[in-house]
C-alpha positions, 0 to 999 in steps of 0.5 A: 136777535142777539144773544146775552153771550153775544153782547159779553163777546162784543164787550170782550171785544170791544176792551181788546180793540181799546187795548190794541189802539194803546199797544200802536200808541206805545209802539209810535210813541215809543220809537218817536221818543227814541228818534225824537231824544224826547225823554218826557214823551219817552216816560209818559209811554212807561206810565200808560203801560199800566192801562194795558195791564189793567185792561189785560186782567180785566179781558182775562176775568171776563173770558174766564167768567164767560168760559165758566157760567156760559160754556161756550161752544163752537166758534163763541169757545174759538173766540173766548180762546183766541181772546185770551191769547191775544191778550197775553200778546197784546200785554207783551207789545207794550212790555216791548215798547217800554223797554225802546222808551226806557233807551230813549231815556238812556240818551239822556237827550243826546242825539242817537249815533246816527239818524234812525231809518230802519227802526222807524220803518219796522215800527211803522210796519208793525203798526200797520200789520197790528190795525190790520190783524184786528180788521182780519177778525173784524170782518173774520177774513182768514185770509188776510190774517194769513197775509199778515203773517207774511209780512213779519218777513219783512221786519226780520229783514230791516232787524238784520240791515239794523245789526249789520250797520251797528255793528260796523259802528261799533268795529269802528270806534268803541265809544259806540258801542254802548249806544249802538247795543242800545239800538240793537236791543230796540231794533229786537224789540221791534222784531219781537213785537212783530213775532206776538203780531203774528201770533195774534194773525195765528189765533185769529184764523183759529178763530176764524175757521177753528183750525191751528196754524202754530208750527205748521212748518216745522 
């Protein structure tokens, strides 16, 4: 039989799973916008930011309600805990795709200074470890959440091809440097919305098996 704090834990997490279908539609969006020099697509990703900050107040009242009346204990306390961390990351993925669509508007409607291969693939890459993090605690497999924290390897690779070649760019003619710094600044945006996914594959095993990976290898 099912627990009335159950049903508030599902409800909690049914709000983050709302929240993180937004964050992979920023993320898309955004970076399509970029590609794309669509500045209408570009400013209806800044517009629905503010679903994820509403959804982040609500997620963050509901697990301090939860922490205060019901007392959670055991894994119910680990999950209320994770929760209101991934929230916090969650929120600061789509801060991360706001800012690539506010390059996309800096175009103007221009092309970019080259067609854009890396960016999209990074982006494609952490879309893909974000829907697979939340399959992780979907089905509370640690071990796929250790997986995807791995492959945030692989998008601080693409970042460093990315500033290489801008910067080649850039030692060649000054006129493009301005939008080459503008394309570096999306290529650490996607390296930092890879950094908040591996937090979130980080509280999930928390979650999971109660035990903190944060600075394991430091």
């Amino acid at each position: 039989m099912i627990t009335h704090l159950e049903q508030e834990l599902e409800a909690i997490k049914s709000k983050m799973f709302e929240m993180a279908d937004l964050a992979i539609e920023s993320i898309a969006k955004s970076v399509r916008a970029l590609k794309d020099s669509d500045s209408h697509l570009a400013e209806q990703v800044i517009r629905d930011d503010s679903m994820l900050d509403d959804l982040e107040v609500e997620i963050d009242n509901e697990c301090i309600r939860i922490l205060v009346t019901r007392q959670p204990a055991a894994v119910h306390l680990r999950f209320v805990l994770a929760m209101l961390k991934i929230n916090t990351d969650l929120e600061r993925i789509g801060d991360l795709a706001t800012n690539i669509a506010n390059e996309a508007i800096n175009l103007h409607g221009r092309p970019t200074l080259k067609p854009l291969v890396d960016i999209p693939r990074m982006a494609d890459l952490a879309i893909t470890m974000l829907r697979d993090v939340f399959t992780a605690i979907t089905e509370r497999k640690a071990e796929k959440a250790r997986e995807i924290i791995s492959r945030d390897r692989d998008i601080d690779t693409l970042n460093m091809q990315v500033y290489r070649e801008l910067f080649t760019y850039m030692a060649e003619n000054a006129h493009n440097i301005s939008q080459a710094l503008g394309l570096i600044m999306v290529s650490k945006a996607l390296e930092r919305i890879g950094d908040h996914i591996t937090n979130i594959a980080e509280r999930a095993i928390y979650y999971i098996e109660g035990v903190d990976i944060r600075h394991a290898d430091e």
